[in-house]
N, C-alpha and C positions, 0 to 999 in steps of 0.2 A: 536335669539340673535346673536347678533357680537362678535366674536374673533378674539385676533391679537397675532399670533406663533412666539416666535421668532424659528426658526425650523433648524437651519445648513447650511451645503451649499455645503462641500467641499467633503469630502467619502460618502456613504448610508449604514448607521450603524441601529445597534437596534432604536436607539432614533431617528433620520429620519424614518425611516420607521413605526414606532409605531405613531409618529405627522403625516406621512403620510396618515396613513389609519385613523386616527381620522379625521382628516379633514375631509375626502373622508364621513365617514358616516354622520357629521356636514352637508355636504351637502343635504344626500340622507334626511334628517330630515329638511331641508331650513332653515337651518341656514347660515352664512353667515363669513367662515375662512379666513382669511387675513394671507399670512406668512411673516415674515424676514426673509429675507436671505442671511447670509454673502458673502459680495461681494468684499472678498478676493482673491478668485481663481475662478476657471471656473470649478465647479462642477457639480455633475448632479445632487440635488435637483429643481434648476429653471427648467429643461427640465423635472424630473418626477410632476412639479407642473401644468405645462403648461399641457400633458397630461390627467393631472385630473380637468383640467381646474378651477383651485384656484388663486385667485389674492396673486399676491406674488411682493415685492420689496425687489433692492438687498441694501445694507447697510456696507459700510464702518463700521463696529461695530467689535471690537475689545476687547480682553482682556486684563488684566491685569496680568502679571507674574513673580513670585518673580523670577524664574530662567532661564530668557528669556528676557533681557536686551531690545534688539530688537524688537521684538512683543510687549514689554510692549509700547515705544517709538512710534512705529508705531498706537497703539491704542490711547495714549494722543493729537499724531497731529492731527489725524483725528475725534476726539472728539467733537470737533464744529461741524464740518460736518454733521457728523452722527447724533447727536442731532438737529438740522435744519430738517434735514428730519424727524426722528422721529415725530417733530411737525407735520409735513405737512402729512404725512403720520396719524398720530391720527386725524387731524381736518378732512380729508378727510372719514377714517373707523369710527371713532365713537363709538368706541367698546365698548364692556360691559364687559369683560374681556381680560385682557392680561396674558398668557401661557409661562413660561418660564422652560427649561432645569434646567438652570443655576441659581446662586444665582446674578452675578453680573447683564446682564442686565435685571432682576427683579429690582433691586435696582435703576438702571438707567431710568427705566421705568417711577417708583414711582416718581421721580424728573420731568418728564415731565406729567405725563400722570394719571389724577383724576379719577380712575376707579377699579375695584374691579384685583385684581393680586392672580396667582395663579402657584406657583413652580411643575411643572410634571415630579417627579422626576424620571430617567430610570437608575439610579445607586445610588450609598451610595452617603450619602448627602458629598458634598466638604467640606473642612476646616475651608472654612467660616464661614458655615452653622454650621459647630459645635464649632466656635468659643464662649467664651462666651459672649462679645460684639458686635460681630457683628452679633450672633443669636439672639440676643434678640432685636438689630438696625431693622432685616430681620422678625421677627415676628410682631412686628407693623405694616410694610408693606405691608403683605399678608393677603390672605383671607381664604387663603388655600394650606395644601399639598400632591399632588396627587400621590401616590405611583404606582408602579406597579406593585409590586406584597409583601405580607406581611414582608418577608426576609427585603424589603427594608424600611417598613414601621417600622419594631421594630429598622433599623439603628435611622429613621427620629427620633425615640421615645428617642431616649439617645442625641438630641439636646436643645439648650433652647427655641425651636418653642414650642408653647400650643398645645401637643398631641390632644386636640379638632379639630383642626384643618387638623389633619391627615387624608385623606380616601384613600382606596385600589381603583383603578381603572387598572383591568387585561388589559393587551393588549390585539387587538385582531388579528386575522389571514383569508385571506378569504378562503369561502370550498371547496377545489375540490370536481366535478365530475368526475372524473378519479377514476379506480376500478386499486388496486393496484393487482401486483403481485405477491402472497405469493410462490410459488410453484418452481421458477427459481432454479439454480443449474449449479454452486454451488450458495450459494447465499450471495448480494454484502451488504456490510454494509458500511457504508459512514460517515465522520466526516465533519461537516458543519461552516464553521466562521473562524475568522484573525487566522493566525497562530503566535501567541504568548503561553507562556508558560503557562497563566492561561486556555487556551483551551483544555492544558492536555494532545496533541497530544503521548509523548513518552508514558503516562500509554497504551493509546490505541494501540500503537507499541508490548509494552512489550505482552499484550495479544493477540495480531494478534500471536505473537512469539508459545506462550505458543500453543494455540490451533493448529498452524504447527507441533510441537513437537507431540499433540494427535490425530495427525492425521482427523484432523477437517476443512474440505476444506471449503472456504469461501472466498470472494474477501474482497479488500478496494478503495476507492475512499475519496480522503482527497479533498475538495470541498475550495478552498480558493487562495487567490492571494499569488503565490511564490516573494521570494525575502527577503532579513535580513539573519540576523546573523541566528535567529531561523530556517527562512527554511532552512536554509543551514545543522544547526544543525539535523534536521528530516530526510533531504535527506540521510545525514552519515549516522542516526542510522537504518534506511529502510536498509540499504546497511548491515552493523555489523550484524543485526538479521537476513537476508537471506530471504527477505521479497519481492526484488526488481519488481519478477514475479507478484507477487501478489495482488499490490499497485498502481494503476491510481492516475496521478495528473490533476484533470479535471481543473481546476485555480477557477477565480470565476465566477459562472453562473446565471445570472440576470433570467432566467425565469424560475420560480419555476416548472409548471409541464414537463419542461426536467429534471431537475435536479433530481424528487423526481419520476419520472416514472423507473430510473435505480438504484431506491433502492429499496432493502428489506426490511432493519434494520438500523434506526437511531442509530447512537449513540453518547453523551454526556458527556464525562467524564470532564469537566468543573466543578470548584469550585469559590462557592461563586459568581454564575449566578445572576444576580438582574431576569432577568425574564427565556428567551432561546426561543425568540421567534421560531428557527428553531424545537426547541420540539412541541411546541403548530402547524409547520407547518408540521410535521410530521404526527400526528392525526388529523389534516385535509384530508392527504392524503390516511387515513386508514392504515401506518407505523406503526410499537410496535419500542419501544424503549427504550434502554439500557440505563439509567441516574447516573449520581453522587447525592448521595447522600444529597445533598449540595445547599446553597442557594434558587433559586427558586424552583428550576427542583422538589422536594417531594409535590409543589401545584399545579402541574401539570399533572406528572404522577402519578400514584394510585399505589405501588408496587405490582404485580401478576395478577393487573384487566386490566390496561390500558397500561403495561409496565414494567421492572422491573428496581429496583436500586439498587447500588455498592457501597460497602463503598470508599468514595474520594479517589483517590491516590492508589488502589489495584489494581494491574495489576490480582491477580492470583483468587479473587471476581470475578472484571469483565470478564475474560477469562470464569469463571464457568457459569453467566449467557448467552454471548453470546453462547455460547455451545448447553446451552438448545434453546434456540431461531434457532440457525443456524440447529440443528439436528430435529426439530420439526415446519412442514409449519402449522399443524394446530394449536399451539399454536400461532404463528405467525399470524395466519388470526384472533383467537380468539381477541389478545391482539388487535391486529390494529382495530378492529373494535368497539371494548370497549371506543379506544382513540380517535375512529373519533366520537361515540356518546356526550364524554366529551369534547371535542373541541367545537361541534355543541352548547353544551347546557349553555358553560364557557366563551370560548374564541373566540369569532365572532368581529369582528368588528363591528356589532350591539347590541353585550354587551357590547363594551369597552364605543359604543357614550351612552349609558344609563347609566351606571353607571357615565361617567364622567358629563352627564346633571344633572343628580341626585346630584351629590357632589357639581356642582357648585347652583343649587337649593335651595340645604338646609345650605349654609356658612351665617356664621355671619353676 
């Protein structure tokens, strides 16, 4: 089959990276991925698509914003444009479906292009989508909506889309060969993605704290691009807590087996995760990890089998499970290995293109 992605363009987020490797398996099955690509800025989805050698064009396609005057204007001018190619670009792919993020160019689609549509979604459906007008405009148009993990699919369920229409499709992650190293000392635990406040960085601070207080030697590495108010905020509170020795800030590290060869122990204290892919990348790597509670992260980890979880927002919870983890390598080689067998058998990129063939398969 042909598909046409509308897929990003500008950071390499969950949702890039999830279209990423979907593609990537689209291929190894010969099928035949097409992406869009905002061609706003100079980002690096075009240079990771050329790598994986996917046809991809860039597209003047813009959004629409109620509070963003500018972008919105910018999106209207270039509206002609971008619809012209759109044309030229369907007459040329031919697709048999088109893959959207987004609600709006889904909608935009459906105006040019006679062929089956399908929302994939990698967060809580936007406000459109739960508008009641314009959910029930967006349900006529689709064939389908792709969840990524069930959290996000009971959102999808409190819209006017016909839950028929819903299927789970997990992301997937690929596997390392690399044999991790349970045994180091002290040993480093690591927080992975943006540094914003829904990532939860201060609960994890407050228990780096707590476990110095008990005398619990252990490193951190905060894995993510510095810069904003927020890091600025993190750097202070590192500094208040007395944490400073003990805290690497690696920025952000595009190749995963450096980055997850100088962990031990993942950790997540993130709410209201629609998926986490760095968890599911962590049990690839044979990592055990420390989860919240919350959103995806409980269908991913197994609490005691594969990993443990925190109730959201508890520094002195989380402090207690890292504890047992950072004082115990054998439970730590235990859990890691439980999570690279449920990675292998869940969350491959050869399960995500199955399930997603599957779903597109069997739609209406």
């Amino acid at each position: 089959m042909r598909f046409l992605f509308f897929s990003g363009g500008f950071t390499v987020g969950g949702m890039e990276t999830a279209y990423l490797s979907l593609m990537k398996g689209l291929v190894a099955r010969g099928h035949q991925p097409t992406a869009i690509v905002s061609g706003w800025t100079d980002g690096e989805v075009p240079r990771l698509l050329d790598e994986a050698g996917i046809s991809h064009h860039e597209v003047r396609l813009g959004r629409f914003y109620i509070s963003n005057a500018l972008f919105t204007w910018h999106a209207i001018r270039r509206m002609p444009e971008a619809r012209r190619q759109l044309r030229a670009i369907a007459a040329d792919v031919r697709p048999d479906w088109v893959i959207s993020p987004d609600v709006q160019p889904l909608l935009l689609s459906a105006s040019i292009l006679r062929t089956r549509r399908a929302l994939f979604l990698q967060s809580p459906p936007e406000r459109l989508m739960q508008h009641r007008w314009v959910g029930r405009l967006l349900d006529r148009r689709l064939d389908r909506v792709l969840c990524c993990s069930r959290f996000i699919a009971e959102w999808a369920r409190s819209t006017p889309v016909d839950p028929a229409k819903l299927a789970v499709v997990y992301n997937g992650v690929p596997m390392s060969s690399a044999a991790p190293i349970v045994d180091r000392t002290p040993p480093r635990l690591a927080i992975v993605g943006r540094l914003v406040g829904q990532k939860q960085h201060m609960v994890l601070l407050e228990a780096c704290a707590l476990l110095k207080q008990r005398g619990v030697d252990c490193r951190l590495d905060i894995v993510g691009t510095k810069g904003g108010d927020f890091s600025d905020a993190v750097e202070a509170r590192i500094a208040a807590l007395g944490l400073v020795e003990l805290v690497r800030w690696t920025g952000f590290v595009a190749d995963r087996d450096l980055l997850y060869r100088d962990v031990d122990i993942l950790v997540a204290p993130a709410v209201g995760e629609p998926f986490g892919l760095t968890v599911a990348e962590a049990g690839a790597y044979g990592l055990p990890v420390v989860a919240a509670r919350s959103g995806a992260f409980p269908e991913i980890v197994e609490d005691g089998r594969t990993g443990l979880l925190f109730a959201p927002g508890d520094a002195a919870d989380l402090a207690r499970n890292l504890e047992r983890l950072v004082r115990d390598a054998e439970l730590r080689r235990r859990l890691g290995a439980a999570g690279r067998e449920r990675v292998a058998s869940t969350f491959t990129i050869d399960a995500m293109t199955e399930l997603f063939l599957t779903a597109c398969a069997t739609s209406r």
